[in-house]
PATOR-371149 format. One record per residue (C-alpha): residue number from 1; x, z, y. Coordinates in nm, 2 decimals, padded with zeros to 4 digits. Layout:
  migu      c1      c3      c2
   NUM       X       Z       Y
...
//
This chain:
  migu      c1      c3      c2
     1  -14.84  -02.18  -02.37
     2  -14.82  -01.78  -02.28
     3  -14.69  -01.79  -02.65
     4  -14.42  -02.04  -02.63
     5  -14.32  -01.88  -02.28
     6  -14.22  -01.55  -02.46
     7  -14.06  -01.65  -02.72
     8  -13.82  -01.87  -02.46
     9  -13.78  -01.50  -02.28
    10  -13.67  -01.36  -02.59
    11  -13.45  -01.65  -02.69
    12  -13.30  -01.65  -02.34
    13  -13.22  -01.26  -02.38
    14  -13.11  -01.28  -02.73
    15  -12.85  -01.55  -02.61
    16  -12.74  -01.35  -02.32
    17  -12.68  -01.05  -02.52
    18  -12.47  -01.23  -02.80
    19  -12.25  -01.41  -02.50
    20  -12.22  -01.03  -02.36
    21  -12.09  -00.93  -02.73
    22  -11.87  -01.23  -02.79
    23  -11.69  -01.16  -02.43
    24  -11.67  -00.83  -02.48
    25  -11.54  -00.85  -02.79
    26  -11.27  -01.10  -02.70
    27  -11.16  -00.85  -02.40
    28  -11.11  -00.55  -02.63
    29  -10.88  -00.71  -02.85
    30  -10.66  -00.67  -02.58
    31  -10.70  -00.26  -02.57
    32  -10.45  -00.05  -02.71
    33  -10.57   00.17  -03.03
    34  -10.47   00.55  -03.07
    35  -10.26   00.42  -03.39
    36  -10.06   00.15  -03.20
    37  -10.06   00.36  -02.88
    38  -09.86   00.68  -03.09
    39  -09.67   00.47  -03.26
    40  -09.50   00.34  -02.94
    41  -09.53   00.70  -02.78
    42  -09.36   00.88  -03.07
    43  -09.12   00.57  -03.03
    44  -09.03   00.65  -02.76
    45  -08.96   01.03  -02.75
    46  -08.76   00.96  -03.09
    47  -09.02   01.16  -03.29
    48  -09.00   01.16  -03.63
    49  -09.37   01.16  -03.76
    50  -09.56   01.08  -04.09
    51  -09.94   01.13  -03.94
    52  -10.17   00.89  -03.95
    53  -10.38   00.79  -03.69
    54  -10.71   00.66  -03.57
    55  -10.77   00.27  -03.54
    56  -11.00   00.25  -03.28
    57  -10.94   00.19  -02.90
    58  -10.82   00.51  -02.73
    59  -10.96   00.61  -02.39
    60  -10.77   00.64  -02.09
    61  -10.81   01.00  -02.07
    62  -10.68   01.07  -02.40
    63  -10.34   00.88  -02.29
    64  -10.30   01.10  -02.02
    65  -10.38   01.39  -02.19
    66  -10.10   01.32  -02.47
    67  -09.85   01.22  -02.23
    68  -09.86   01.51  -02.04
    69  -09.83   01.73  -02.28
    70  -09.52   01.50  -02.40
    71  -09.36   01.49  -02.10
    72  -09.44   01.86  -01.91
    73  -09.54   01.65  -01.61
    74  -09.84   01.46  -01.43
    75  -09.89   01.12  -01.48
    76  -10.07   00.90  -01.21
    77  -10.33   00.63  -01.36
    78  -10.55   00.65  -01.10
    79  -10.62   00.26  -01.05
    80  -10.68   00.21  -01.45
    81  -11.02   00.14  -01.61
    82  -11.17   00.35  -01.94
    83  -10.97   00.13  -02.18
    84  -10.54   00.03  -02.14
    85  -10.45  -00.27  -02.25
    86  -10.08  -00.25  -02.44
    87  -09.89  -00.29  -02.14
    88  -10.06  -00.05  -01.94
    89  -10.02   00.19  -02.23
    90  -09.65   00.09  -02.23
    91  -09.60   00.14  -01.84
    92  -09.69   00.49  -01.85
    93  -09.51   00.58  -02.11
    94  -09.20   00.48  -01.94
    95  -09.35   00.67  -01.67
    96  -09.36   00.99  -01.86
    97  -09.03   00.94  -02.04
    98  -08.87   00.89  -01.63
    99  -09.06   01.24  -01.55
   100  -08.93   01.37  -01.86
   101  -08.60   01.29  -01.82
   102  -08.60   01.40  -01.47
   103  -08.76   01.79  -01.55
   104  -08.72   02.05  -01.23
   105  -08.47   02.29  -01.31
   106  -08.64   02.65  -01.26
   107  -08.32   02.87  -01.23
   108  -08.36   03.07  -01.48
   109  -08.11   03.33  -01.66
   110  -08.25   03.63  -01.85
   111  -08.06   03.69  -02.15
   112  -08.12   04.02  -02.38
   113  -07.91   04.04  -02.72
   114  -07.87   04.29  -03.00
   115  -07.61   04.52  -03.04
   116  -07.38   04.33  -03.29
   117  -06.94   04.38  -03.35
   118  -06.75   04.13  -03.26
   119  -06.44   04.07  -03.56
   120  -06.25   03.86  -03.33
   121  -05.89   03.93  -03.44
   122  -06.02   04.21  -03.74
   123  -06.08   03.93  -04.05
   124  -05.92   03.74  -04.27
   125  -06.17   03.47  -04.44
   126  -06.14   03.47  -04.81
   127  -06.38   03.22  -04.93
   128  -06.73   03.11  -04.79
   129  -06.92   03.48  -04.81
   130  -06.62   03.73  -04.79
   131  -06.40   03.81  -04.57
   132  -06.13   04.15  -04.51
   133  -06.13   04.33  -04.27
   134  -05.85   04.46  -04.06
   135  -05.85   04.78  -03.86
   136  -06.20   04.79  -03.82
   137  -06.49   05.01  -04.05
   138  -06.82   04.88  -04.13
   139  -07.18   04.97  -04.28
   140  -07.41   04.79  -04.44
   141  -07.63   04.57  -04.26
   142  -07.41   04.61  -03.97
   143  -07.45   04.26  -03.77
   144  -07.10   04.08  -03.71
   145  -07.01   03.81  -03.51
   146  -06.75   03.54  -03.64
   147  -06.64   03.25  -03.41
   148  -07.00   03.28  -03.29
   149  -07.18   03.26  -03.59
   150  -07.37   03.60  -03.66
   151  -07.35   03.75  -04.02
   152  -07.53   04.07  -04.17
   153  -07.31   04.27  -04.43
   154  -07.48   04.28  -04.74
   155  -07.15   04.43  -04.93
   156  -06.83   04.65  -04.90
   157  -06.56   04.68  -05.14
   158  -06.27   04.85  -04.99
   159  -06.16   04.57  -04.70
   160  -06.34   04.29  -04.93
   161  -06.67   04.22  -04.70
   162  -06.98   04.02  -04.83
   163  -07.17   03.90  -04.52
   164  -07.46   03.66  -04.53
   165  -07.63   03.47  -04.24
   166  -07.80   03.67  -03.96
   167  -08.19   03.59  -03.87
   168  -08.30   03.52  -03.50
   169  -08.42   03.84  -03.44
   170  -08.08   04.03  -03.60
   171  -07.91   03.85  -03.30
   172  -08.16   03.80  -03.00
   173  -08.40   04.04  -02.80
   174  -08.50   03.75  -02.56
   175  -08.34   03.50  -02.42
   176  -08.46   03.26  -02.10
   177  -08.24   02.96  -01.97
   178  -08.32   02.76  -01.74
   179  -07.98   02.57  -01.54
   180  -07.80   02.33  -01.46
   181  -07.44   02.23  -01.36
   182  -07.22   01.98  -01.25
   183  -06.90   01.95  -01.46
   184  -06.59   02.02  -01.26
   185  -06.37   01.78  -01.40
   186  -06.08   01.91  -01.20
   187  -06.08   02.18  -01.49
   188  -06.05   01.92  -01.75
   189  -05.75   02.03  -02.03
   190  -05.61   01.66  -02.17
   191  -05.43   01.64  -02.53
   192  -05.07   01.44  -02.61
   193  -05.14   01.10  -02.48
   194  -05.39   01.11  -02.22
   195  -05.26   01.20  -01.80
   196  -05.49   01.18  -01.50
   197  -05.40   00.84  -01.31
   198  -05.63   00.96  -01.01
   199  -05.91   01.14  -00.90
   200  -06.15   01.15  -00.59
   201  -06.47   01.31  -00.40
   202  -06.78   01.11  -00.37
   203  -06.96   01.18  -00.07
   204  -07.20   01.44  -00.12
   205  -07.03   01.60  -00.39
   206  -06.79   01.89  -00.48
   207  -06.69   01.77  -00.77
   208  -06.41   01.51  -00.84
   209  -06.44   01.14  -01.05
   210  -06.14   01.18  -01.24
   211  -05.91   00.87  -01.41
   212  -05.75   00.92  -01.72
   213  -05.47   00.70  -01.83
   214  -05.47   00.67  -02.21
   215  -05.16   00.57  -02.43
   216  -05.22   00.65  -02.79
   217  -04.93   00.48  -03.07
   218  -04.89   00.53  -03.40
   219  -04.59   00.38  -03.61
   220  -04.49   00.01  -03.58
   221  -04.77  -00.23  -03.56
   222  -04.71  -00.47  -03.90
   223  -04.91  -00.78  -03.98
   224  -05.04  -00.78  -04.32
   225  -04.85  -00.98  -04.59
   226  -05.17  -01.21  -04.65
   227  -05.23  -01.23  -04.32
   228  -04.82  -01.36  -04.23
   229  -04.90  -01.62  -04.53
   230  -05.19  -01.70  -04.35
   231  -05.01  -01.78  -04.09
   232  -04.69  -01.99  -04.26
   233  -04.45  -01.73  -04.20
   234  -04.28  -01.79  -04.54
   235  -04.39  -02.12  -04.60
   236  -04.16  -02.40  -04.63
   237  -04.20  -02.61  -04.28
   238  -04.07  -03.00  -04.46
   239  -04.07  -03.06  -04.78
   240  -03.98  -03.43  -04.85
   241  -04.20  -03.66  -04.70
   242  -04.42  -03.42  -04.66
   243  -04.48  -03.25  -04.33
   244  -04.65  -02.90  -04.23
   245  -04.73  -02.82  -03.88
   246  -04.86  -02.46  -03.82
   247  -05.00  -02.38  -03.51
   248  -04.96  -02.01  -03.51
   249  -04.87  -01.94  -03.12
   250  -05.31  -02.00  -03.04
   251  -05.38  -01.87  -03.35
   252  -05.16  -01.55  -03.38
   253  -05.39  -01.42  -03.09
   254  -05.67  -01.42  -03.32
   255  -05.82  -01.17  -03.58
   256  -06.06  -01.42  -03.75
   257  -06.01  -01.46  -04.10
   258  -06.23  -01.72  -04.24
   259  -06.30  -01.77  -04.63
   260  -05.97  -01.73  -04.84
   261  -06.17  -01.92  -05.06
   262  -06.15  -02.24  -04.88
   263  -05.89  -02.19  -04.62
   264  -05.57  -02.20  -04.85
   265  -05.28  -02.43  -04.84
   266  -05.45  -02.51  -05.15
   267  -05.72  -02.69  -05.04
   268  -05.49  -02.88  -04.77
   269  -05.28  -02.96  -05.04
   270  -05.58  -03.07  -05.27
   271  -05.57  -02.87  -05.55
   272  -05.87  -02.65  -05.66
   273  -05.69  -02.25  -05.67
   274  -05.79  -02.02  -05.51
   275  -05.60  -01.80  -05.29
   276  -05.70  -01.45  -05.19
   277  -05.62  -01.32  -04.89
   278  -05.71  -01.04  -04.66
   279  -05.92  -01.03  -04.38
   280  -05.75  -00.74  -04.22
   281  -05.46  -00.86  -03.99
   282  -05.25  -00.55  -03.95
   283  -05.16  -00.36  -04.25
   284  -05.08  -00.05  -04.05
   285  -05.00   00.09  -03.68
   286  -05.19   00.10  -03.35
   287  -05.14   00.07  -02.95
   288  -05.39   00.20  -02.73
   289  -05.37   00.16  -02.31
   290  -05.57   00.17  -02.06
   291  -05.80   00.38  -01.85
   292  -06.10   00.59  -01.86
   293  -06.27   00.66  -01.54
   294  -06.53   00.99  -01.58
   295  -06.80   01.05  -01.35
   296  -07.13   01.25  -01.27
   297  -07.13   01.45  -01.57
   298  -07.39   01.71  -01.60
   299  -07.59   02.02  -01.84
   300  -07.93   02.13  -01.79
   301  -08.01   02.37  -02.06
   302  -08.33   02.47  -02.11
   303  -08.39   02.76  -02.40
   304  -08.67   02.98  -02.51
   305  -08.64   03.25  -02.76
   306  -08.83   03.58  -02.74
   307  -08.98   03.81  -03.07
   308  -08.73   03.66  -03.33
   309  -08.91   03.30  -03.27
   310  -08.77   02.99  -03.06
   311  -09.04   02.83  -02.84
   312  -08.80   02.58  -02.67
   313  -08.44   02.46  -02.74
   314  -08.39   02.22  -02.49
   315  -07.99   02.03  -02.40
   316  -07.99   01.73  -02.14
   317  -07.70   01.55  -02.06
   318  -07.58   01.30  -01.81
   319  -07.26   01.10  -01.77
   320  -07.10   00.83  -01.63
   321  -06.80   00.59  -01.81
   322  -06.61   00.34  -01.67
   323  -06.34   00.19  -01.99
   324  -06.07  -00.07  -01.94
   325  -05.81  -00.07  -02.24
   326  -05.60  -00.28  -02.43
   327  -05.63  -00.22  -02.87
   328  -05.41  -00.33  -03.04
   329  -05.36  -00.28  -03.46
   330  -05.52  -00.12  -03.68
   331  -05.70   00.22  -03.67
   332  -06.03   00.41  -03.77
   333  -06.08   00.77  -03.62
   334  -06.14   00.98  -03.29
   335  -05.88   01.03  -03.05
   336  -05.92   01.32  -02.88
   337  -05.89   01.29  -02.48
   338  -05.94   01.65  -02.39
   339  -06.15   01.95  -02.35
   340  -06.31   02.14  -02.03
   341  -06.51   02.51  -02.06
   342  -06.80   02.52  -01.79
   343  -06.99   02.85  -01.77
   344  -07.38   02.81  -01.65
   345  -07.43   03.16  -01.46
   346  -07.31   03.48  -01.52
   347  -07.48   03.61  -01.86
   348  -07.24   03.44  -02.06
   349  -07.42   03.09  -02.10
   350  -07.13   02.87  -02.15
   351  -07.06   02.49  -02.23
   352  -06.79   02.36  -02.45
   353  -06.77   02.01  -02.33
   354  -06.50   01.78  -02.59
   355  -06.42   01.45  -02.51
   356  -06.31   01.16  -02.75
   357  -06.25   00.82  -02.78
   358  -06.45   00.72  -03.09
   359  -06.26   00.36  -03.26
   360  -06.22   00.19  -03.62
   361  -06.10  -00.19  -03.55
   362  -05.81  -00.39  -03.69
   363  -05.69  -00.71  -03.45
   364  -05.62  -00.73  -03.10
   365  -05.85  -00.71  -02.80
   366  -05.87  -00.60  -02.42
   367  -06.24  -00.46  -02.36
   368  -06.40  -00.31  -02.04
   369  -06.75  -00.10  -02.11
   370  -06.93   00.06  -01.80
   371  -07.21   00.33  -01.94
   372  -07.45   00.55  -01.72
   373  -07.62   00.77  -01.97
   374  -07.89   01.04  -01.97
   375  -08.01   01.14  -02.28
   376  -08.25   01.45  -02.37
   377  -08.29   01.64  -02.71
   378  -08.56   01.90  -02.68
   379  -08.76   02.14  -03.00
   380  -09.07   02.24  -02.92
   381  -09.36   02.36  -03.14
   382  -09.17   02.26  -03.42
   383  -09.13   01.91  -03.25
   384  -08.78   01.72  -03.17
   385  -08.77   01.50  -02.92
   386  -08.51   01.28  -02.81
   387  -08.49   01.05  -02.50
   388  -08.23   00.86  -02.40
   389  -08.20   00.60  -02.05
   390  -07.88   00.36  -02.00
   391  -07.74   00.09  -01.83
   392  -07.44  -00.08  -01.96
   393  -07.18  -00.36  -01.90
   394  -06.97  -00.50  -02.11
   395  -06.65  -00.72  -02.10
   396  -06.42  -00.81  -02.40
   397  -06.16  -01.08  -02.44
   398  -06.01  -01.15  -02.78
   399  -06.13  -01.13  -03.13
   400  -06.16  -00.83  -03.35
   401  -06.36  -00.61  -03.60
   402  -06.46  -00.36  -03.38
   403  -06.67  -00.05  -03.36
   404  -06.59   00.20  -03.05
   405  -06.66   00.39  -02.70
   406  -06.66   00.69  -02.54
   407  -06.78   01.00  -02.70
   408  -06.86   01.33  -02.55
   409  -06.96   01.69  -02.81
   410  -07.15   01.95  -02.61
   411  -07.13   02.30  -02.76
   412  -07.41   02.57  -02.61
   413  -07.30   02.91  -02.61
   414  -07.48   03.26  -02.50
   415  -07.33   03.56  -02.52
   416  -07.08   03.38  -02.80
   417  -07.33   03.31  -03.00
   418  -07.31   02.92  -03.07
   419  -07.69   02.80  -03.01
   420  -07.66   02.46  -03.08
   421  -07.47   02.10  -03.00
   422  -07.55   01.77  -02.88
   423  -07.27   01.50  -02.98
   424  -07.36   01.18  -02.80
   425  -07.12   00.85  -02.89
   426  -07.17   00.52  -02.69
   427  -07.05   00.21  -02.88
   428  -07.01  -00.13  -02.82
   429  -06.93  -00.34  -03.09
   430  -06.76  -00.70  -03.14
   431  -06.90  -00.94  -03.40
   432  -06.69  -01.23  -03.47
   433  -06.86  -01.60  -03.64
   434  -06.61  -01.85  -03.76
   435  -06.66  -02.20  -03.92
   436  -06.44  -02.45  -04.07
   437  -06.40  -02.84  -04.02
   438  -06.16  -03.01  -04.20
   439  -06.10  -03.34  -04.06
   440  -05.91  -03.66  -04.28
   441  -05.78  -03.93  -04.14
   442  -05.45  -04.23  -04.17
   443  -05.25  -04.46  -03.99
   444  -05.01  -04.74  -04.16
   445  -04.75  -04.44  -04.14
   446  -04.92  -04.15  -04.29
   447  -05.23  -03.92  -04.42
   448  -05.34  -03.65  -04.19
   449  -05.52  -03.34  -04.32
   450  -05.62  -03.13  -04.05
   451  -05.81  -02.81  -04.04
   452  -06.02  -02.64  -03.74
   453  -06.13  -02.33  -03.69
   454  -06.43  -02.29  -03.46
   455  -06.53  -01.90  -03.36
   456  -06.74  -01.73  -03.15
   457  -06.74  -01.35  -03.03
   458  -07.03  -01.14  -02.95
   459  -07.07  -00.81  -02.78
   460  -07.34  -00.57  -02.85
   461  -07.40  -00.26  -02.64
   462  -07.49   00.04  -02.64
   463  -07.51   00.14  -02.96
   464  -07.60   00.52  -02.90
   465  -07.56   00.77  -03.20
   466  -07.67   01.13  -03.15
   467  -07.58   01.43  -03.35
   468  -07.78   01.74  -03.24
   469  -07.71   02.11  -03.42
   470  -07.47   01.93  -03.64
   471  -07.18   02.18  -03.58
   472  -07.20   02.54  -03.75
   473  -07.48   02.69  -03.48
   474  -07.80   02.87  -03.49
   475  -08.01   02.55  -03.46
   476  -07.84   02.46  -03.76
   477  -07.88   02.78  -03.96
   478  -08.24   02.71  -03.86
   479  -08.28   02.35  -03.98
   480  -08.33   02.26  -03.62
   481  -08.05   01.93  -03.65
   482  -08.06   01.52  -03.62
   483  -07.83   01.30  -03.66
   484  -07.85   00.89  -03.64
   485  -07.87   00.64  -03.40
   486  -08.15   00.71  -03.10
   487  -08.17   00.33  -03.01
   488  -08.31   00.06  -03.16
   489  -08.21  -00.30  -03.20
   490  -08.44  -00.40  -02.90
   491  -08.30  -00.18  -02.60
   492  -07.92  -00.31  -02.75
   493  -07.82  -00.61  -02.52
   494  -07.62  -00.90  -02.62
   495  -07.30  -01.02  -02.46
   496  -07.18  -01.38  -02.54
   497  -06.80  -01.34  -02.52
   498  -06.64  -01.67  -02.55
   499  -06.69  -01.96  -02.81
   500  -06.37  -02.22  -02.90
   501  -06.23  -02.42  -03.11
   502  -05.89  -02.48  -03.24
   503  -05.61  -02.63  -03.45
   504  -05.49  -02.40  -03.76
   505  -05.33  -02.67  -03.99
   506  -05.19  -03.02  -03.98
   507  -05.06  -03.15  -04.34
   508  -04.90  -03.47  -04.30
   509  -04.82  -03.70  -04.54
   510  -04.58  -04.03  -04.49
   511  -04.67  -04.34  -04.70
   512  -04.43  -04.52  -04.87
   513  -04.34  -04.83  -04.79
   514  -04.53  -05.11  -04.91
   515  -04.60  -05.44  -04.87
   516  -04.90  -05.47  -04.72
   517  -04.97  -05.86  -04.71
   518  -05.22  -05.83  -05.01
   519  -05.38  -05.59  -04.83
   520  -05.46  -05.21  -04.91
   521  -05.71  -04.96  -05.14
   522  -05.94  -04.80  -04.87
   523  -06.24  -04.59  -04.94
   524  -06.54  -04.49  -04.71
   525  -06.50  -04.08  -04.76
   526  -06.16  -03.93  -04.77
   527  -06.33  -03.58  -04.78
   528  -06.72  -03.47  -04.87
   529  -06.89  -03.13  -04.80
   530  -07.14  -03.12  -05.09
   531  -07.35  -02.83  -05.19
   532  -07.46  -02.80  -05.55
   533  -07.67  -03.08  -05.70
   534  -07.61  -03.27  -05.42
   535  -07.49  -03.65  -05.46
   536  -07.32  -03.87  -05.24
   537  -07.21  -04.27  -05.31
   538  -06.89  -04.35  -05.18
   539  -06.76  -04.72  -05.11
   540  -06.47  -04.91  -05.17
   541  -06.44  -05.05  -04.82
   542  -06.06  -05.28  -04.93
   543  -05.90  -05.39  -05.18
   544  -05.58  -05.53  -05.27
   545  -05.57  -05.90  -05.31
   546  -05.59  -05.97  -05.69
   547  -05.83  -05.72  -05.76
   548  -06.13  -05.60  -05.85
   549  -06.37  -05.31  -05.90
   550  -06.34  -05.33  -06.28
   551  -05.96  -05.27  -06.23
   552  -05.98  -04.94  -06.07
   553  -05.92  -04.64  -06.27
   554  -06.12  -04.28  -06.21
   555  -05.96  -03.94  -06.26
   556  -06.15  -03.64  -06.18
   557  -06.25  -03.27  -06.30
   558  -06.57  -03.35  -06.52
   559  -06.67  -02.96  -06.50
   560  -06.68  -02.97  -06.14
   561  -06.82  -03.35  -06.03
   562  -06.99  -03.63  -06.23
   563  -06.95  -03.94  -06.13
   564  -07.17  -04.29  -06.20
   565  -07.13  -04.62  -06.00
   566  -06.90  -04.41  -05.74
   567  -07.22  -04.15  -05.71
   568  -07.05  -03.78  -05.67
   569  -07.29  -03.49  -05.78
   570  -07.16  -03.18  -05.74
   571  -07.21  -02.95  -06.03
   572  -07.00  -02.63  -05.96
   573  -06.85  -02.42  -05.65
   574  -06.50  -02.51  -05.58
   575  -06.27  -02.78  -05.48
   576  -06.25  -03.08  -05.69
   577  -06.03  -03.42  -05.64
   578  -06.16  -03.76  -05.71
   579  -05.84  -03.99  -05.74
   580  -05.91  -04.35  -05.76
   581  -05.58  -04.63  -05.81
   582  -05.56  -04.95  -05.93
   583  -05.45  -04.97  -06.34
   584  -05.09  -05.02  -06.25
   585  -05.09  -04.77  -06.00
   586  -04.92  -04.93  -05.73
   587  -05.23  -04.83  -05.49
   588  -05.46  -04.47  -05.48
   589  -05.62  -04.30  -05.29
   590  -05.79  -03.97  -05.31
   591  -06.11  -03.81  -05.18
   592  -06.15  -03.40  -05.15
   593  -06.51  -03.24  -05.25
   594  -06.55  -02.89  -05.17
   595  -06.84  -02.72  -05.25
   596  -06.92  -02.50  -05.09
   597  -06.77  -02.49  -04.74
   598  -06.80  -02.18  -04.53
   599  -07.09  -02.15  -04.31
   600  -06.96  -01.88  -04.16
   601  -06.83  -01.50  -04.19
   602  -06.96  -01.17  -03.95
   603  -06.77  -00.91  -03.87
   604  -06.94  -00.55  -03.82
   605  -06.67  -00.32  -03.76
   606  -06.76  -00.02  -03.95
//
């Protein structure tokens, strides 16, 4: 009995363990590993990183431990256990990407530079490593500055100098930033095109939101030729008996082109050509209106270069854009609003702050994008980070290929010497889907062939492309440059922007008189959608009195269709006509197979 009563003990506690192990097992598989955890973390920063990492579950103190060394800052996890589950993990690294964003300025401005000459007005460029010099002597290994770029001279020939790029330390004792600014906006310099419809003082705040009215032309705005036969402008409105109605006054407002494939006269009028035609709807020319309302823009440089080495090269950057304007034709390039100079202290730190409106489209459209943006690039430790938090709002009405928004170059400067820049573009983009319907019908009067175009327009925004140290600059004589989008698909939101359908194309086509007391040659299908190797059986639903089924004749393109017992099988792409009459062909009929039909066509702008 003792016996037995022991081994139930250990049973019992063999069973309890297991149950422990089973349940904790099933709880861990909701803990975050370090692999997953610095994959979302790097994520996040925008860092670039090819190390590999542990898979087990990473401890609490570890996460904290990374992060704030990621974001400079403390981060509170005071209420979590030993182990994060992913969305814990995920909720303070938002947490540390908000205190990273929203780094204490110090006030710092020490800056200490090498002797160097300035050639401003004393040089003529020659090609990429010489350049003559005017008025002006020079030794070698003298140290030069050229539109803030610094150069050694490695070569004299007469006035022929050969200079080749400086290093850090032939430019910079030490230098210590640590600011930030407001951008007057008052101090803004606008290009051709561009005036200031208003401007006004928040509370609070010295410095002015400023409106800028935009009105950008270029040459007369022409409709493409395919694009105007698209639309019937040369086409030939009666022809006989036959009828063409062309709605053009809905459609005209429209930039969708569906598949010149299968929307042709030609497959209203039954035949199988094809007709190519463009899906661009002005050939050349653009209007641009509207207004631009800037806001709350602001620099916080943060730089750290002492001994010839950069510890930190640090550029932050917030804005806010309100844009309401009218596009219309066809255009792809940046249009240049205007320029504004803000110097940060008094040792010669200095933004160059250009702005631009960034656009390719080709159509018509009037579009209204609010953007609040902050966004961080930061080197450290041979380490670039880049953060970006927005908000956005976007309202478009019409239908266009379009790729555009605001964009805004920053250009750091010390002493002249161009440190680095951060170019930050915020897009929204319009993505058009369009389907076709061709519907067949008759009355004792006529045939009616009528095609419909159904579309739909979405919005996508922000789409947020960053260049850092991509103009000529010491971070860029250094390697220290990106350049590619900083969001990804998931943080871009979706804006449905309408959805319709409408009347392109009515082909009609009177009958001829007949008598029609024996009665008439009807079929079930006037018009079939097949793809290929599909079948469909049609049926004779009338016919005349005095016939039969053995009296009707068949004619049909044998490389496109087969036919068996009134079967169809499509065999290849394209638009094929079954014709069916009785042998003394005083009744037919027809029936149109396209294969395929359009499912449907996206636009991407760029």
């Amino acid at each position: 009995m003792k016996v037995q009563k022991t081994l139930l003990k250990r049973m019992l506690l063999c069973l309890s363990s297991l149950l422990c192990l089973v349940f904790l097992s099933g709880c861990s598989k909701e803990y975050i590993t370090k692999e997953r955890f610095m994959e979302l973390t790097n994520d996040a920063y925008g860092i670039e990183s090819s190390e590999t990492y542990s898979n087990d579950y990473i401890k609490k103190e570890e996460v904290i431990r990374i992060l704030e060394d990621y974001s400079q800052s403390v981060i509170e996890s005071s209420d979590l256990s030993t182990y994060l589950t992913e969305k814990q993990a995920t909720d303070l690294i938002d947490q540390s990407v908000v205190n990273y964003l929203n780094d204490k300025c110090e006030d710092i401005e020490q800056v200490e530079l090498k002797d160097t000459i300035d050639l401003t007005d004393h040089y003529t460029w020659i090609d990429k490593d010489t350049v003559e010099i005017i008025d002006l002597d020079l030794q070698l290994d003298d140290v030069v500055m050229i539109e803030g770029i610094g150069y050694r001279v490695s070569g004299i020939n007469g006035k022929m100098v050969t200079i080749t790029q400086a290093n850090l330390e032939d430019l910079v004792e030490e230098i210590e930033i640590d600011k930030e600014i407001e951008v007057d906006l008052d101090e803004i310099e606008l290009e051709e095109g561009v005036s200031i419809a208003s401007s006004s003082y928040p509370m609070k705040s010295s410095n002015p939101n400023i409106t800028l009215e935009v009105n950008f032309t270029k040459g007369n705005i022409e409709i493409s030729s395919d694009f105007g036969k698209l639309l019937g402008l040369d086409s030939t409105i009666k022809v006989g008996k036959e009828t063409e109605i062309i709605h053009t006054q809905e459609f005209d407002k429209l930039s969708i082109i569906p598949d010149p494939k299968i929307f042709s006269k030609a497959v209203l009028e039954n035949k199988s050509d094809e007709v190519e035609l463009s899906y661009n709807k002005y050939s050349k020319g653009y209007k641009i209106t509207g207004e631009i309302t800037l806001s709350n823009i602001s620099i916080h440089p943060k730089i750290k270069i002492e001994k010839g080495s950069i510890e930190q090269l640090s550029l932050s950057v917030s804005y806010e854009c309100d844009s309401k304007l009218k596009y219309k034709g066809t255009i792809s390039q940046d249009l240049k609003l205007g320029s504004i100079h803000v110097p940060i202290g008094s040792a010669g730190v200095e933004v160059e702050v250009g702005i631009y409106l960034n656009i390719s489209a080709n159509g018509e459209v009037e579009i209204t994008l609010k953007h609040a943006s902050t966004t961080k690039v930061d080197y450290q430790n041979g380490i670039l980070k880049k953060v970006n938090a927005q908000s956005t709002d976007l309202i478009a009405n019409g239908a266009i290929k379009l790729l555009g928004g605001p964009e805004f170059d920053f250009l750091l400067k010390v002493a002249g010497i161009r440190i680095t820049n951060l170019e930050l573009l915020t897009q929204a983009e319009l993505k058009c889907d369009a389907k076709l319907s061709i519907h067949k019908s008759e009355d004792d009067c006529s045939n009616i062939d009528q095609v419909y175009l159904k579309y739909g327009v979405n919005g996508y925004a922000p789409i947020i492309t960053l260049k850092f140290g991509s103009q000529k600059s010491l971070a860029k004589s250094l390697g220290i440059t990106f350049e590619g989008k900083i969001l990804n698909d998931k943080n871009t939101h979706c804006f449905p922007i309408y959805n319709n359908e409408i009347l392109i194309y009515e082909y009609i086509v009177e009958k001829e008189e007949k008598d029609l007391s024996n009665g008439c040659l009807n079929i079930s299908d006037y018009y079939l959608n097949l793809s290929i190797n599909e079948s469909y059986t049609l049926e004779i639903t009338s016919l005349p009195s005095g016939y039969f089924p053995g009296n009707l004749v068949y004619e049909y393109n044998e490389n496109m269709i087969s036919l068996h017992d009134l079967t169809i099988t499509a065999l290849s792409p394209g638009i094929s006509t079954l014709t069916i009459s009785t042998s003394d062909h005083l009744y037919e009929v027809t029936c149109t197979i396209v294969v395929p039909v359009l499912e449907s066509e996206e636009f991407t702008g760029l």
